[in-house]
DSSP file (Angstrom, degrees, kcal/mol; ACC not computed):
  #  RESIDUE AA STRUCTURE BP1 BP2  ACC     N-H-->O    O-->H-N    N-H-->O    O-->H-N    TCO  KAPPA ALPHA  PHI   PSI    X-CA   Y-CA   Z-CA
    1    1 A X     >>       0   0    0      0, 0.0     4,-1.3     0, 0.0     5,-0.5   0.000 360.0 360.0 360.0 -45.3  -13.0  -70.8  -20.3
    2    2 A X  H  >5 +     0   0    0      2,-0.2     4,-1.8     1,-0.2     5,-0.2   0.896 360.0  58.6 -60.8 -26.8  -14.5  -68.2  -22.2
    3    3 A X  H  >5S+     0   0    0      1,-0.3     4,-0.8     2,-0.1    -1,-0.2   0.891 109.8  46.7 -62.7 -30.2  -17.3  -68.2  -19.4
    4    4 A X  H  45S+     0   0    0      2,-0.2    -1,-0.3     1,-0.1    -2,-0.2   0.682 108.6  49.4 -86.8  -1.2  -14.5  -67.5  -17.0
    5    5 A X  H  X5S+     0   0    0     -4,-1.3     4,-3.5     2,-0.1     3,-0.4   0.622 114.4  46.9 -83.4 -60.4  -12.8  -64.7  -19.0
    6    6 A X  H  X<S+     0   0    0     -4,-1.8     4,-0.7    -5,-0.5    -2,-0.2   0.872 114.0  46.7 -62.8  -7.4  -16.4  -62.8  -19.5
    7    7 A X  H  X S+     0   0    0     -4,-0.8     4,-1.9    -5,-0.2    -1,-0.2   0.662 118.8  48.4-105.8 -12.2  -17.4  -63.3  -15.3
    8    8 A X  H  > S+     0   0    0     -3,-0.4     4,-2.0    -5,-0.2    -2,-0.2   0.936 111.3  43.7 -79.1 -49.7  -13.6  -62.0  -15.0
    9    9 A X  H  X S+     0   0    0     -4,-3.5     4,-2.1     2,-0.2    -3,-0.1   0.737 118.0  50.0 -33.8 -39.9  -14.1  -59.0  -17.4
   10   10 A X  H  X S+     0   0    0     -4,-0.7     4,-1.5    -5,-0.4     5,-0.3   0.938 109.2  47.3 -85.6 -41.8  -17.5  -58.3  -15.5
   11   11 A X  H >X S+     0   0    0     -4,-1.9     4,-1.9     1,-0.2     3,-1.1   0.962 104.9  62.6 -75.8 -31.6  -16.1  -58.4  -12.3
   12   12 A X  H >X S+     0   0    0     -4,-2.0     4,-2.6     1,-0.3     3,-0.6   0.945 117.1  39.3  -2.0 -70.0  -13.0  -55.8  -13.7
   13   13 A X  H 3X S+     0   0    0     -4,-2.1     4,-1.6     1,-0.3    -1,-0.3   0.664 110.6  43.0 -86.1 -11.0  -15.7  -53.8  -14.1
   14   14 A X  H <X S+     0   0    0     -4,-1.5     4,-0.9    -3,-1.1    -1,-0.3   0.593 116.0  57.4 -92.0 -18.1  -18.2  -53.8  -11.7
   15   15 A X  H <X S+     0   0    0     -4,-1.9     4,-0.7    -3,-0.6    -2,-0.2   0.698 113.5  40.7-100.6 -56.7  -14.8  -53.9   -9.5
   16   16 A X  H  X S+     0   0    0     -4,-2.6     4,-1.2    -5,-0.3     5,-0.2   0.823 115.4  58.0 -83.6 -37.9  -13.7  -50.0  -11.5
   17   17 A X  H  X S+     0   0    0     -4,-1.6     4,-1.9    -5,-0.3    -2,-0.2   0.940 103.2  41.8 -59.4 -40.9  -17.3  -49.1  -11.1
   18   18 A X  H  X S+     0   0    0     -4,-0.9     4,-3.1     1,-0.2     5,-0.4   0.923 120.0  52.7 -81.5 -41.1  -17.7  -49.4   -7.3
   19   19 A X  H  X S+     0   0    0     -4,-0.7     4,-2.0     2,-0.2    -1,-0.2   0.913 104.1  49.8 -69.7 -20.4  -14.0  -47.5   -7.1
   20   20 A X  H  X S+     0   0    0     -4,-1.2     4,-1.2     2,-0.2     5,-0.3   0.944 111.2  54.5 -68.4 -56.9  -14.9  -45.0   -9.1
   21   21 A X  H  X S+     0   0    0     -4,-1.9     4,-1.0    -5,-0.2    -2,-0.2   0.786 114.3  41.3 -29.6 -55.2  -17.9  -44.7   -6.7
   22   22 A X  H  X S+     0   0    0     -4,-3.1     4,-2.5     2,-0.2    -2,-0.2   0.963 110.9  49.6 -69.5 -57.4  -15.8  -44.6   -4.1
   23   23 A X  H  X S+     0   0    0     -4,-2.0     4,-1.2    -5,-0.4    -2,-0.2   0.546 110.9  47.7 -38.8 -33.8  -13.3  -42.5   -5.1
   24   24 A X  H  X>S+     0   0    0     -4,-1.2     4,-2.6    -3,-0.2     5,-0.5   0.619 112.9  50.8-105.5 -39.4  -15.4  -39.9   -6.3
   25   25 A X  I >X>S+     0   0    0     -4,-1.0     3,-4.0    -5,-0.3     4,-3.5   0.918 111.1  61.0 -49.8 -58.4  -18.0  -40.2   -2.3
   26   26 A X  I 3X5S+     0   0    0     -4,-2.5     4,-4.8     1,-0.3     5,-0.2   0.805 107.5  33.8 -18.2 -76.6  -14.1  -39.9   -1.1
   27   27 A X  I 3X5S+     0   0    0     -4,-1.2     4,-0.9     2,-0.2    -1,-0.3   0.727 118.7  57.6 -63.1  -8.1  -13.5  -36.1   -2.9
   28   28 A X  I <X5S+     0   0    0     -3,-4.0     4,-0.8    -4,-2.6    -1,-0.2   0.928 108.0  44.2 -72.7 -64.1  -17.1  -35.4   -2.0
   29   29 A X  I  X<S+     0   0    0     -4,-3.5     4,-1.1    -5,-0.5    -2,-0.2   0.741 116.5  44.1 -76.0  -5.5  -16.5  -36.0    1.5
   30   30 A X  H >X<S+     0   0    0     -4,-4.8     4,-1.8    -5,-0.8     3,-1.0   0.821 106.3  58.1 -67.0 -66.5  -13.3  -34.1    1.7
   31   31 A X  H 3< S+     0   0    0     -4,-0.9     4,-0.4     1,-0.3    -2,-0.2   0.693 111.1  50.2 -40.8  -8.0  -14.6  -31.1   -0.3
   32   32 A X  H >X S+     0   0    0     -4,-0.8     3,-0.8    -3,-0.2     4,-0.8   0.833 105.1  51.5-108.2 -16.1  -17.3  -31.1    2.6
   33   33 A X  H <X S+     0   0    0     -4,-1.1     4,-1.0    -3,-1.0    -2,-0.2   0.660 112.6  49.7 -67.0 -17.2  -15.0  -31.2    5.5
   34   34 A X  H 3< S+     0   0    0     -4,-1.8    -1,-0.2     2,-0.2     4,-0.2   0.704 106.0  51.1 -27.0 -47.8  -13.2  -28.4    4.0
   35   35 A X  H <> S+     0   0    0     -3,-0.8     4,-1.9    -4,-0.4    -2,-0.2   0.652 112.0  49.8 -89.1 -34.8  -16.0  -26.9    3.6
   36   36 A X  H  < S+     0   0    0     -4,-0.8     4,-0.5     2,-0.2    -2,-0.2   0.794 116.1  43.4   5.5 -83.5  -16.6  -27.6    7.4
   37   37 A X  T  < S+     0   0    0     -4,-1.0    -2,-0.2     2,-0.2    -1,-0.2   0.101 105.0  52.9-105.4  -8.0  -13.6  -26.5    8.3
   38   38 A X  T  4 S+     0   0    0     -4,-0.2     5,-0.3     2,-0.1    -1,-0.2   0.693 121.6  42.0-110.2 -62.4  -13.1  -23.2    6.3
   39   39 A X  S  < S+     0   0    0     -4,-1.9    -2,-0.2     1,-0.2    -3,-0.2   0.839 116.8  44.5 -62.5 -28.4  -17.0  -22.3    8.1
   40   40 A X  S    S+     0   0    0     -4,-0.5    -1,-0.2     2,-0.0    -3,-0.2   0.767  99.5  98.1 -88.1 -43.0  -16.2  -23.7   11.9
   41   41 A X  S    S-     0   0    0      1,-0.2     3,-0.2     2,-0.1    -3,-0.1  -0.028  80.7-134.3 -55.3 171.7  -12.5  -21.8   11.6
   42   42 A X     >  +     0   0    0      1,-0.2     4,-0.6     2,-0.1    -1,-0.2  -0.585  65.7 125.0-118.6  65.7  -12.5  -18.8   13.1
   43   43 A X  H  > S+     0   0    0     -5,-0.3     4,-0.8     2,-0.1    -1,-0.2   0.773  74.9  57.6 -75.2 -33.1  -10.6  -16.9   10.0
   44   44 A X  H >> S+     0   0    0      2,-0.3     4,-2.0    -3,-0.2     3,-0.9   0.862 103.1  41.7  -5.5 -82.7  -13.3  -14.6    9.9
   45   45 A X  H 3> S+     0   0    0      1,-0.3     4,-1.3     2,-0.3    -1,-0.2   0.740 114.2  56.8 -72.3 -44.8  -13.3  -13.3   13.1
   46   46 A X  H 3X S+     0   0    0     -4,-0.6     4,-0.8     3,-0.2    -1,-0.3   0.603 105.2  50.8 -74.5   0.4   -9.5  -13.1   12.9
   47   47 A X  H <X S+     0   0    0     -3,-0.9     4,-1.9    -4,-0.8    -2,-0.3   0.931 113.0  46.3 -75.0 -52.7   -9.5  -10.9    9.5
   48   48 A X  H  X S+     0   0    0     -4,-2.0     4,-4.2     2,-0.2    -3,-0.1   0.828 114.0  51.4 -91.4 -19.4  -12.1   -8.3   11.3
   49   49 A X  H >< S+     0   0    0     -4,-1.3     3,-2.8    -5,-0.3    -3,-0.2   0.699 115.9  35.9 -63.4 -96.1   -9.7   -8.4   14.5
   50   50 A X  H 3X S+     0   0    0     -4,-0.8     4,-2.5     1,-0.3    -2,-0.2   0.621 114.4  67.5 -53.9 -28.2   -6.3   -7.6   12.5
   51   51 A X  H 3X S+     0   0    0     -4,-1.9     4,-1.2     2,-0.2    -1,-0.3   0.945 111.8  27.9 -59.5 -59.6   -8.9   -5.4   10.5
   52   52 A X  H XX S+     0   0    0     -4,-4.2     3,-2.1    -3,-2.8     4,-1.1   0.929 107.4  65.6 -90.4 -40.1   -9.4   -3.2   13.5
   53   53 A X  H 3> S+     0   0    0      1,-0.3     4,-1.5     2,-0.2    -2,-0.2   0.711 109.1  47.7  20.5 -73.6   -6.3   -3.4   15.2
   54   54 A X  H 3< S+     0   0    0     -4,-2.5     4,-0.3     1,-0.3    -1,-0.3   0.906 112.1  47.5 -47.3 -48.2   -5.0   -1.6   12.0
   55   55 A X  H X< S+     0   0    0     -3,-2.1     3,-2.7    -4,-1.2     4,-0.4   0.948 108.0  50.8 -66.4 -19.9   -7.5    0.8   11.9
   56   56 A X  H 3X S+     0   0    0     -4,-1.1     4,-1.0     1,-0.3    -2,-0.2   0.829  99.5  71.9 -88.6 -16.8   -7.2    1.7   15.6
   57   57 A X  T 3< S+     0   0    0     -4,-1.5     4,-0.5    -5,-0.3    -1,-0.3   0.770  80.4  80.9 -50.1 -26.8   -3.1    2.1   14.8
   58   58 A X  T X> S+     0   0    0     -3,-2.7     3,-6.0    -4,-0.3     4,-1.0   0.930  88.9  52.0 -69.6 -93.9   -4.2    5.2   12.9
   59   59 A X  H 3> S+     0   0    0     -4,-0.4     4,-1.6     1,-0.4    -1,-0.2   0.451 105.9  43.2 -17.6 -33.3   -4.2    7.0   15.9
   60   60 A X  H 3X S+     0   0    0     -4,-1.0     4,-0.8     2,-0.2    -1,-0.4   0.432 107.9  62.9-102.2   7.5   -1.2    6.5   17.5
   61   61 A X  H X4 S+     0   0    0     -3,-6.0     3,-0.9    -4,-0.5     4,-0.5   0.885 110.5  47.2 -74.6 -47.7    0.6    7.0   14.0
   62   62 A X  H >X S+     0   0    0     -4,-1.0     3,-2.1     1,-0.2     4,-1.5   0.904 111.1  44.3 -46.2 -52.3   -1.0   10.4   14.5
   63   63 A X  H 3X S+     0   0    0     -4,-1.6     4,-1.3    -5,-0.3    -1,-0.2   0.863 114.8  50.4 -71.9 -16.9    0.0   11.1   18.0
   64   64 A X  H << S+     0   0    0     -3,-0.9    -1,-0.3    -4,-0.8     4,-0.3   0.508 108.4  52.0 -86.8   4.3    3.4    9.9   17.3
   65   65 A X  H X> S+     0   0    0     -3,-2.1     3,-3.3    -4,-0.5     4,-0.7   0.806 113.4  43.6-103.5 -83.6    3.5   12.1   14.4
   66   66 A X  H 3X S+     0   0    0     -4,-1.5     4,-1.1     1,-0.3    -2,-0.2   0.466 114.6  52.0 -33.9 -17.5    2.3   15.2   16.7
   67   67 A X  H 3X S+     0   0    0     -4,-1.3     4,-1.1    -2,-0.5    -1,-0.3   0.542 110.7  45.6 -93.8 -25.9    4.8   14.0   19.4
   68   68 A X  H <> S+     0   0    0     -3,-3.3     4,-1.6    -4,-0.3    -2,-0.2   0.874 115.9  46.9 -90.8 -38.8    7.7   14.0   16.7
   69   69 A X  H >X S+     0   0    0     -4,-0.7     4,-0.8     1,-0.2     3,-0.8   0.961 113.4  52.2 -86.1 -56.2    6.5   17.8   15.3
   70   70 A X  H >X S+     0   0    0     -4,-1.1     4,-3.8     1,-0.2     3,-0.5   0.841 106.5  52.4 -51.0 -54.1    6.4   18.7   19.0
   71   71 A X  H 3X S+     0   0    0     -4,-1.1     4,-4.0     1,-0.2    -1,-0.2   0.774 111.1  50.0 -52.3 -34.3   10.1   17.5   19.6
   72   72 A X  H <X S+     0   0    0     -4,-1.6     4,-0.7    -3,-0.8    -1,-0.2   0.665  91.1  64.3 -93.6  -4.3   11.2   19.3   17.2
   73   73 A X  H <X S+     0   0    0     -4,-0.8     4,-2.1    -3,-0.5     5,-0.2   0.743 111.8  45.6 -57.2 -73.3    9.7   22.3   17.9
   74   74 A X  H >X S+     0   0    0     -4,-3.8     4,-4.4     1,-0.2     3,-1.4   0.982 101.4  68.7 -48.1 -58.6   12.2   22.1   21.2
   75   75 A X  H 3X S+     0   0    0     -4,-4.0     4,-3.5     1,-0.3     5,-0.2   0.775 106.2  32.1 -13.4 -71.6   14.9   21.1   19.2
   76   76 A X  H 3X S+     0   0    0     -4,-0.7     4,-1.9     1,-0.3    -1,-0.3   0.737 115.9  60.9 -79.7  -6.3   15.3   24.3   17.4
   77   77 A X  H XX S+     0   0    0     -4,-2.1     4,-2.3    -3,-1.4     3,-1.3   0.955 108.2  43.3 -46.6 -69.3   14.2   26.0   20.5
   78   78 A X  H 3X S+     0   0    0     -4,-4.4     4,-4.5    -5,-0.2     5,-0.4   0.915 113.1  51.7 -34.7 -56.6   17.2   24.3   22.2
   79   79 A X  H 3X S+     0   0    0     -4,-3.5     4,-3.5    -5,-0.3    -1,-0.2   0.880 106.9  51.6 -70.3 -15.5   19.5   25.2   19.4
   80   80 A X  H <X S+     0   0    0     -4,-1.9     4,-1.3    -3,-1.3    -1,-0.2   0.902 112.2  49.9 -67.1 -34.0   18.4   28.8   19.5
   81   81 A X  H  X S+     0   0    0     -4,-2.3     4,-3.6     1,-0.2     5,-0.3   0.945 108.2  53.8 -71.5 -27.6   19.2   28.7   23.4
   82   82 A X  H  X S+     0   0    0     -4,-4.5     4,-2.7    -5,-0.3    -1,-0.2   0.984 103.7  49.2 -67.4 -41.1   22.5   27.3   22.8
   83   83 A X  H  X S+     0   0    0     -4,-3.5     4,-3.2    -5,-0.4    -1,-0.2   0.856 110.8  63.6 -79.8  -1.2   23.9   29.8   20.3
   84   84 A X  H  X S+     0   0    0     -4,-1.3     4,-0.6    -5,-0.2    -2,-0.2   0.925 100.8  41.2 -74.0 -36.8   22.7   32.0   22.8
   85   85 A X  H  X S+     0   0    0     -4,-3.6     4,-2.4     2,-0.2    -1,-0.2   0.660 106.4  64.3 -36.3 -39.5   24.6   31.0   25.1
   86   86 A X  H  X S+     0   0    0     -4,-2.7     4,-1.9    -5,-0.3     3,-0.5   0.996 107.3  46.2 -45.9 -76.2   27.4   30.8   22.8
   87   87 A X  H  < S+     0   0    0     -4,-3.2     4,-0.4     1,-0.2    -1,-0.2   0.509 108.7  52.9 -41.8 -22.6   27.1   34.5   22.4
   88   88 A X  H >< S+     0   0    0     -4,-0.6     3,-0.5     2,-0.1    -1,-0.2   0.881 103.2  53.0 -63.3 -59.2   26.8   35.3   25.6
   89   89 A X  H >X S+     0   0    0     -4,-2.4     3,-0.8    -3,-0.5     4,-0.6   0.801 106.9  58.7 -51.1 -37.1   29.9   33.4   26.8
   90   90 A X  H 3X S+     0   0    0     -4,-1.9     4,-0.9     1,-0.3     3,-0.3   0.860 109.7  48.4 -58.6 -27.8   32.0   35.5   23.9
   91   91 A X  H <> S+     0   0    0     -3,-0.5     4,-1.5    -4,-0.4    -1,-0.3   0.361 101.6  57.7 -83.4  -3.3   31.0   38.3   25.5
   92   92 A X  H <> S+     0   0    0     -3,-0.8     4,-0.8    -4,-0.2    -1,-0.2   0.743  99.0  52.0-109.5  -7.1   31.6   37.7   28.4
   93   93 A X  H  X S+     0   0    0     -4,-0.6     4,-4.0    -3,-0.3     5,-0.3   0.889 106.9  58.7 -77.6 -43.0   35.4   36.9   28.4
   94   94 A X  H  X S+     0   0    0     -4,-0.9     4,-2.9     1,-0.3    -2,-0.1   0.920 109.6  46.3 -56.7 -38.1   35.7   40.4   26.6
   95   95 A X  H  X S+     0   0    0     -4,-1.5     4,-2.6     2,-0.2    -1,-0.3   0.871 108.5  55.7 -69.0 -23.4   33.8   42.0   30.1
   96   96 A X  H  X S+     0   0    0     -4,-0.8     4,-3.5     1,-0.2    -2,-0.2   0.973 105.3  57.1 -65.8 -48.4   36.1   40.0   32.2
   97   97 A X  H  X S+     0   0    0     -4,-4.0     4,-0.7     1,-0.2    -1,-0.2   0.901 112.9  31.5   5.4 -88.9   38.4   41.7   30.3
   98   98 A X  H  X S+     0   0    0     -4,-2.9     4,-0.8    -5,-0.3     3,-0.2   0.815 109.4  61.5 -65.4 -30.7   37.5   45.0   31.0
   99   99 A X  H  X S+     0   0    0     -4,-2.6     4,-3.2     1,-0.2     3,-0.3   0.893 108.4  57.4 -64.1 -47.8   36.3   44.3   34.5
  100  100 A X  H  < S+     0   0    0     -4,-3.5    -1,-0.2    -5,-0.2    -2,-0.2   0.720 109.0  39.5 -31.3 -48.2   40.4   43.3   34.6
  101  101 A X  H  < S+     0   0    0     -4,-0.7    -1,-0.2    -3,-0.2    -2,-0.2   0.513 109.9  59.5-111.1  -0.7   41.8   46.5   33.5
  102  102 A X  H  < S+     0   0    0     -4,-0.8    -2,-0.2    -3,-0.3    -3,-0.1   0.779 109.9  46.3 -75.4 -36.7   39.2   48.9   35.6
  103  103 A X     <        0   0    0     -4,-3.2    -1,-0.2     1,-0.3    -2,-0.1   0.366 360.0 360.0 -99.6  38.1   40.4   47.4   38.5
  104  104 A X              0   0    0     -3,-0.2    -1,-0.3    -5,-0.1    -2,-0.1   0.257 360.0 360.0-103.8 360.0   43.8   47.7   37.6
């Protein structure tokens, strides 16, 4: 009996030894398909894309910043024509006016 307790003990262990073995090939071979899989991806190649893409964005925030400075430039054009107009129009009832009591 005792022989069979010690060939049960050994195989226990030779039994946690080969799993341990395994276990350990196991994370080896993940950690190199990872490793794989992190070199075969194409993150790379998508960072340097979005990379430029961003840069090349600079440029049309700039023209849309010259295009907003530009608009706004009319704007106060516009608003200068309009109270010109304004003025005009005040004046112009006052000639109707007049135009009213010359030919009166």
């Amino acid at each position: 009996m005792a022989s069979n307790k010690a060939a049960a003990a050994s195989w226990n262990q030779e039994t946690k030894a080969r799993l341990n073995d395994k276990v350990s090939s196991n994370i080896n071979d993940i950690g190199s398909i990872l490793r794989q899989a992190i070199r075969g991806s194409k993150s790379p190649d998508f960072l340097a894309q979005a990379a430029k893409n961003f840069a090349s964005q600079e440029s049309y925030i700039h023209n849309s910043h010259e295009t907003m400075r530009k608009m706004d430039l009319l704007r106060s054009q516009l608003e200068f024509q309009h109270s010109s107009i304004n003025r005009s129009l005040s004046c112009l009832d006052e000639v109707q006016d007049q135009l009213s009591s010359i030919n009166h």
